[in-house]
Phi, psi and omega in degrees: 000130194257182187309316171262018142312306211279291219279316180276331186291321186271022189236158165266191165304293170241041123356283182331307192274002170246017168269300193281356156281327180271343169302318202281308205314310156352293213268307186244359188243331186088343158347164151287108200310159168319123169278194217268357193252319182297305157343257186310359194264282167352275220302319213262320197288303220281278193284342168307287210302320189282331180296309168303327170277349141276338166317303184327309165341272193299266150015289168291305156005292206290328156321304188267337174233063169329358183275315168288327272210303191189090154325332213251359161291271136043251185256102164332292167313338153264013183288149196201105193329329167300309179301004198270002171257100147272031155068188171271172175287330165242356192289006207259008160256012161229036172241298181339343169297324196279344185279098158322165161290345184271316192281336160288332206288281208302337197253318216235006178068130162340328165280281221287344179306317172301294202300313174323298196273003174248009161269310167328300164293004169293292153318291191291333181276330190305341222273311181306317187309284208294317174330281191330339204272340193281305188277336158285338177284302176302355185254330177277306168292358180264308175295313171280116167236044197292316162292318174276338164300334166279352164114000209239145173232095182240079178321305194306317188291319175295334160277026188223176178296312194329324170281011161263112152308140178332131188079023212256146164287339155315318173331313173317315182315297165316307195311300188305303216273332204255247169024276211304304186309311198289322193291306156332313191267342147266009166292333187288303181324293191325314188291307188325310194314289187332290189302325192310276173249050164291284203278352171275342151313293194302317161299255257283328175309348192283166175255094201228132186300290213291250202009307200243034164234160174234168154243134204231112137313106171105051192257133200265143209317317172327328182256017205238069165189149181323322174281320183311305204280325182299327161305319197277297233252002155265319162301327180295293189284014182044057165206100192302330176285029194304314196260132182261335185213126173238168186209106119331102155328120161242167190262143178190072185300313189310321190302297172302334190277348177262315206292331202294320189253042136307293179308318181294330192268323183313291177349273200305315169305328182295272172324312159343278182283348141341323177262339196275313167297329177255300183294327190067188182083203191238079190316181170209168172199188197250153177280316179207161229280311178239159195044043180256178198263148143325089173224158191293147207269324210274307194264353177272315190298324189297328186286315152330283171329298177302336206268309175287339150288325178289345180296280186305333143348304166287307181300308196303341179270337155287000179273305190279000235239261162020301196276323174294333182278333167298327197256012180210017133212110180264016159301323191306147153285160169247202184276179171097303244229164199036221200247108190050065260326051088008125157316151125288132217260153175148183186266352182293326158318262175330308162271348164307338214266312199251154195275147173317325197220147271223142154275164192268010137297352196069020174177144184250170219303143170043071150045030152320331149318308180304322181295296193298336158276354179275335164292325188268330131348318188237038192276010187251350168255023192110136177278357176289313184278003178282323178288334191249351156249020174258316187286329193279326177313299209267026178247337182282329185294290166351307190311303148189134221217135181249141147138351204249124178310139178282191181256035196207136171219186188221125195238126159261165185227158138312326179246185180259347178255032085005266199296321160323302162302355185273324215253296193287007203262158175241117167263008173213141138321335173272180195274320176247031181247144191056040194285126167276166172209163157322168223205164159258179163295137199290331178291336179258028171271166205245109163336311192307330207261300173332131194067022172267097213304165180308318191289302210293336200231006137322281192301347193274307163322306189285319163325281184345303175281321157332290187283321178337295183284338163268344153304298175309315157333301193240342077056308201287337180271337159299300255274277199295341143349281161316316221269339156301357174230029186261004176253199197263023188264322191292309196295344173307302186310287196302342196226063188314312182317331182296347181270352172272333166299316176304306167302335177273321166261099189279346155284009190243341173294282202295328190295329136005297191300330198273318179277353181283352121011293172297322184312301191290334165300287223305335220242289168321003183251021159268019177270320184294322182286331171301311180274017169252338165299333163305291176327324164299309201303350170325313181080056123019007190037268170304129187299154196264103183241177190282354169286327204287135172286343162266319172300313161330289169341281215300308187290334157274329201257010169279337176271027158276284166304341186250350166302255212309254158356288175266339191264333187276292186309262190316351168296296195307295170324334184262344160272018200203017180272005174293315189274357138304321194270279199323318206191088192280352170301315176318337186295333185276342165288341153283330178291318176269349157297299189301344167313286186299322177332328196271007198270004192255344174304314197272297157017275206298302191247335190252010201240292185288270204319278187300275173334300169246318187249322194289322150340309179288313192295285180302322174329295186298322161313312208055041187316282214286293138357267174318314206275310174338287205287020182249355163268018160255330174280336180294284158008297197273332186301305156336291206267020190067012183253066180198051163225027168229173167310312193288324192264354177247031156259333206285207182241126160268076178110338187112351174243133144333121213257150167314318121347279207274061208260168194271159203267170170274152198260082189312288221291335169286332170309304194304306182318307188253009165225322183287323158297337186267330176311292229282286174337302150322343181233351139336292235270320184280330200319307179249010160274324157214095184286048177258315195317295181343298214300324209267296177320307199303316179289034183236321207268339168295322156265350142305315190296330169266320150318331154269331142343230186020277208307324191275292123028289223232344190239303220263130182295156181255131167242281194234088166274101195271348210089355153133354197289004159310294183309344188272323157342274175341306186269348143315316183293300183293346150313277174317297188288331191304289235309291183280034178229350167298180182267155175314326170326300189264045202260316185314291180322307234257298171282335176290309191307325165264018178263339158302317185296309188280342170323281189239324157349261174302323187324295216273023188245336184273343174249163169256131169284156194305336189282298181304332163296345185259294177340295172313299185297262170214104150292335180271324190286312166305317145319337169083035203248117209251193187248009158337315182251052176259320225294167199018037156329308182260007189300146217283157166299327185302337177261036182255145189287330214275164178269118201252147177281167190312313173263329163263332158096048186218131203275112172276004171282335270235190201246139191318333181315283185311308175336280180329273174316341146305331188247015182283273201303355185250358185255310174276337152298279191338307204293312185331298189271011179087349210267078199282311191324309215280325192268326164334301189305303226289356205256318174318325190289325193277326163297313171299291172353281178293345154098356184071008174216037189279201175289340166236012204298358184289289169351318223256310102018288186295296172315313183295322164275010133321310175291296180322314182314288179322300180278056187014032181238091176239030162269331186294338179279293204293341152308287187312321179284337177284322208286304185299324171314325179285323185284321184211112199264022168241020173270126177285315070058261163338343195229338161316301215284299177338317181289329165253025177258307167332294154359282209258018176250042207008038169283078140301322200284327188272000181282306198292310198309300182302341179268355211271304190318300180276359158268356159296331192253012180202105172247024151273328173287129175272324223265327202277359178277315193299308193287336157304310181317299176318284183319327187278324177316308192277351183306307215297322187287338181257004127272022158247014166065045194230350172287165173251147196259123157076066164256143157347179145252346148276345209064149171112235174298205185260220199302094136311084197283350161309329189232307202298351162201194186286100155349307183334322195279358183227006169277144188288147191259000000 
């Protein structure tokens, strides 16, 4: 092994940057390595100053081009109320401030509401960290003379424990200094929890499909049809309506496998006649990519299509044909049932299996017709031989039959203590039968996954965490690989022109040294996608996204453990390991010198650089975003995919339009930079209080740049409700305990054997008395469970044909589109989800052209939606634009009177309600709200009014109590 064999084997991964700092210094100058002040003083002139100069950026920017800047303005599908003060030019970095937590929770989701108070707590403890720093600092530099005895002159190194000698009585301090941190960090935690789950009520109260759903897993065959779980859950709360919706997984691989290419041709026809309308002519295309044939594009996709709706048509009524019959002799197996739910063969099977009546072709779906005459032929020849061609038909049928239940289903309740009571209930004796859980959102559940027995996502789990853990294990050998060959005696070898600039120039040298770095990012930013391919194989419910709470799990606790632990401790030990062996006591006293010694590593790369503000700088920028869209415009510009609105907005190719931006990725942010700050400001805060000051600026402009980001940019998508956050505080619980001073360790576990105790319970449920409120309130509202019904139903089994990107059937004639996306808009309204009706109503106003037949319609429900959402100069455009289109919609001038209302115009309030009792003088409610209106005109010409009061008085809007819905509900 030759010399720099010996240096990769003993150095870790992460190691690697101060290997490559002592290398380079080495490799060109012949020095002495950087000390730790020369280090951070480089790191602070090159990436502070380039981070500060993207502010700078970003600052003129930001003014000017609002398209880019602040999205949710902007853009009508995305819009939010918070977002419409995009602030001042610099005030908009202490106003973001000014947005409460109710108004993120609600506008900007519940994960950014976490992440936002858990960069805040970030703040305070650093704040605490620095306090501490008035008295640590003066007892190690003043006191500690460990550094001036080697002869060296380093200030950071001096300001850390490292200048006390063993044994120095100056320790107390830290002790004393550790009491103060810790004891703060669980107090801020203590608050957090509080605040946590407040606001984590006010989520599960919302009226939301997962809230008033359950998931049930392991369902043992008896229960594995719609009617079963509507019985059992009728018996349980003694109400048959209990279930508003029940949906059995069913398997229907043939079925999907017709829906996916269904799905592939809708597009591509939809662009077609895109071109026969703007370009004209007959596009064309190849039947297959080399040597098909030419055919006209338009008239072919339609005949596929149409060929493949009768198809899947036909299957889904042998599908449903199937489950009725199943369900009304529920003797058939199901999964689960027989040997390992495998059909079984025989005749009680076999006729639950083939449908009674014949389609009027004289045959039913995959020749089941056939099947059922041949059974009745040859049933005059005996029953052995009737038992023995009934087993082999339903062993041919078995092979494939779409349509036979899994062991897993998704049940809405009407109500909310239902669904509560559903999700804490033991519905079986076995450990793993019915088991519930939360539901996902019906758009990320991952199908592929439902019924995935128990043992496979066992087995899956434990893999999983297996490579997890030899990753982490092993991780540290690309890593010092890499990072051996990012310094700058290797990059002279791959790149000889660099040597002569390097010999000649010694700032083109350090600069070299400061940027090889990056290299080793680049390569380290595949770590998420390698542990999210772990995370799949888990077998997951939910799609496995950059979002996901176990990749978050997985991604802190490998950048801890393989940080701390394997790349920091062990390296030291394992370079020191002869004078281990001689004298194994020694090992906790090499740790705690190399420890603080180590703070400027993390300074440099895992704190400042790499990690947060130069990060934050391209964040803030949309660097990334901005390039997409102008290679989706080349791109689309090239191939033709820019000749509708919908097709020059939409995502191409895989890149992205602006309008269309991707949601923030929590759980990967949180998992590998925000837990590692937070650590990092555990292990150093009081052993090298230089670190804090570097924590506070890092968590202190994340804080404000995500407000900011969240605010104004990043879209509510997959909104887990905060559950990131209870994660954050597992993890951070768990790793403090071994990093206190021993005093507090004691402490330190009771306080999280207290937390888990009742704690999280009560952040994952609503309680019953407020679930009873909510209920009813809904029932008095006059509010039904319609809008459950099929929520979970699988997509392959929906009849209409859906486009591709919206799940809305784009053959069908524009009239209809539109109004597809009205009722789709008006669920949205139903569940509270205004954002979500917003898009859809926007969608049916482009669709209709803003002036089709119902577009007055379509126009008046979007300023239903503006009302909800207190943006009522935007109701009040809309309700003028439908007025314009249909000047006898009653509706339109109701909602007009109350957006005008509350823009405080009563006198243009009174002129709209007098105008819709002209076209209704029967409405009591839109009489009452003149009256309320003529009232407050009358108080504000004696100047006696209060401005922009309710219509009960006090605070702002209630659309819930202070008047009748009706009056802003969609039509």
């Amino acid at each position: 092994m030759d010399e720099f064999d010996a240096e990769f084997e003993f150095r870790g991964g992460g190691d690697a940057l101060r290997f490559l700092q002592e290398d380079n210094s080495d490799s060109t100058n012949n020095s002495e390595p950087l000390t730790q002040t020369e280090i951070i003083r480089s790191t602070c002139a090159v990436y502070v100053s380039l981070s500060a100069a993207l502010y700078l950026v970003y600052l003129l920017l930001r003014p000017r081009f609002p398209r880019v800047y602040n999205l949710k303005k902007s853009f009508p599908a995305l819009h939010v109320p918070v977002a419409d003060d995009p602030f001042g030019l610099l005030s908009w970095t202490w106003r973001v401030f000014d947005v409460d937590y109710a108004d993120i929770r609600e506008q900007c989701g519940m994960d950014a509401a976490t992440t936002v108070r858990l960069l805040e707590s970030g703040v305070k403890l650093s704040l605490v960290a620095v306090m501490n720093s008035a008295y640590l600092v003066p007892v190690y530099a003043i006191l500690g003379d460990v550094v001036a005895s080697e002869g060296i002159s380093d200030p950071v190194k001096g300001m850390s424990l490292s200048n006390l000698a063993q044994g120095h009585p100056g320790a107390f301090a830290t002790t004393v200094a550790a009491y103060v941190f810790f004891g703060a960090a669980m107090y801020f935690v203590h608050v957090d929890f509080a605040w946590f789950a407040a606001h984590r009520r006010e989520f599960l109260s919302k009226r939301t499909v997962q809230n008033y759903s359950v998931f049930l897993s392991g369902l043992p065959p008896e229960m594995q049809s719609n009617v079963a779980l509507r019985e059992y859950f009728g018996r349980c709360f003694g109400r048959d309506d209990a279930v508003a919706d029940a949906r059995v997984a069913l398997k229907i691989p043939q079925l999907q496998k017709k829906a996916a290419k269904r799905d592939k041709i809708a597009p591509k026809l939809e662009h077609a006649r895109n071109v026969v309308e703007v370009k004209g002519g007959a596009p064309m295309h190849k039947t297959k990519l080399c040597g098909g044939e030419k055919v006209e594009s338009v008239p072919t996709y339609e005949a596929e299509l149409e060929e493949l709706k009768r198809e899947i048509a036909e299957d889904i009524h042998g599908i449903e044909q199937r489950q009725n019959e199943r369900e009304a002799n529920p003797s058939g197996s199901g999964e689960g049932g027989g040997t390992n739910g495998d059909v079984e063969a025989g005749e009680a099977v076999t006729t639950s299996l083939l449908p009674e009546e014949e389609s009027e072709e004289g045959e039913a779906p995959n020749g089941r017709g056939r099947a059922s005459a041949v059974l009745s032929e040859v049933s005059s020849a005996g029953s052995a031989l009737k038992s023995a061609v009934s087993a082999s038909v339903a062993k041919l049928i078995a092979k494939n039959d779409d349509g036979r239940p899994r062991n897993a289903a998704f049940v809405s309740f009407g109500s909310l203590a239902h669904a509560n009571l559903a999700r804490q209930a033991i519905h079986d004796p076995e450990p793993w039968g019915s088991v519930p859980r939360e539901p996902p959102v019906p758009k990320l559940v991952n199908w592929k996954n439902v019924g995935r027995s128990n043992k496979s996502k066992q087995l899956g789990e434990l893999i999983s965490l297996a490579l997890t853990a030899t990753l982490c294990i092993f991780w540290t050998i690309p890593v010092s690989f890499v990072a051996s060959l990012s310094n700058v005696e290797a990059l002279t070898e791959l790149i000889p022109a660099l040597q002569e600039p390097v010999e000649k120039y010694d700032w083109f040298a350090a600069l070299l040294a400061i940027l090889a770095p990056l290299i080793l990012v680049v390569f380290i930013s595949i770590l998420p996608h390698i542990i999210l391919a772990f995370v799949k194989i888990e077998g997951h419910i939910e799609m496995e996204t950059m979002q996901h709470p176990s990749l978050f799990f997985k991604l802190a606790a490998f950048t801890i453990i393989q940080t701390f632990f394997i790349s920091t401790i062990a390296s030291t030990l394992f370079s020191s390991l002869q004078a281990i062996i001689d004298d194994p006591t020694s090992a906790v006293t090499l740790v705690a010198e190399a420890l603080p010694a180590q703070s400027s590593y993390f300074i440099q790369y895992q704190i400042i650089i790499v990690q947060n503000l130069l990060p934050l700088g391209i964040e803030l920028l949309r660097i990334s975003p901005v390039g997409q869209n102008i290679a989706r415009k080349f791109v689309a510009n090239r191939l033709g995919h820019n000749l509708t609105e919908k097709e020059r907005s939409e995502t191409f190719l895989g890149l992205r339009s602006l309008d269309d931006p991707l949601e923030y990725y929590f759980g990967r942010e949180l998992g590998s930079k925000t837990i590692l700050a937070v650590m990092v400001l555990y292990v150093y805060g009081c052993i090298a209080p230089i670190t804090s000051y570097f924590t506070l600026l890092v968590f202190g402009t994340l804080a404000v740049g995500f407000r900011n980001q969240f605010i104004f940019i990043y879209p509510t998508a997959n909104d887990s409700g905060g559950n990131l956050f209870l994660n954050f505080t597992k993890i951070s619980e768990c790793f403090v305990e071994g990093i206190l001073l021993v005093p507090l360790i004691v402490g330190t576990i009771l306080f999280n054997v207290y937390y888990k105790r009742r704690h999280y319970m009560v952040t994952r449920f609503l309680p019953l008395e407020e679930c009873a409120h909510i209920d009813i309130a809904s029932e008095s509202a006059g509010e039904t469970d319609e809008w459950l019904k099929d929520v979970y139903l699988q997509p392959a089994l929906k009849r209409a044909v859906p486009d591709a990107d919206t799940g809305v059937p784009f053959d069908l004639p524009m009239s209809t589109l539109a109004d597809e996306h009205k009722e789709r808009g008006n669920a949205h309204m139903a569940a509270k989800e205004y954002q979500m009706a917003l898009r859809e109503y926007s969608e049916a106003i482009a669709i209709s052209g803003g002036a089709g037949e119902h577009s007055h319609i379509f126009y008046s429900n979007r300023a239903a939606c503006h009302c909800y959402m207190a943006d009522y100069d935007a109701a009040a455009d809309d309700c003028r634009k439908s007025i314009e289109l249909c000047p006898d919609y009653e509706k339109a001038y109701t909602r007009l009177g109350l957006s005008l209302y509350f823009k405080g115009d009563y006198k243009g309030a009174v002129e709209a309600y007098k105008k819709a009792l002209n076209l209704n003088p029967d409405n009591q409610q839109t009489f009452d709200y003149m009256v309320k209106a003529k009232e407050k005109m009358a108080a504000e010409q004696d100047d006696e009014f209060e401005s922009r009061a309710s219509f009960g008085g006090g605070g702002g809007l209630n659309l819930s109590r202070s008047f009748d819905p009706s009056i802003v509900n969609e039509d």
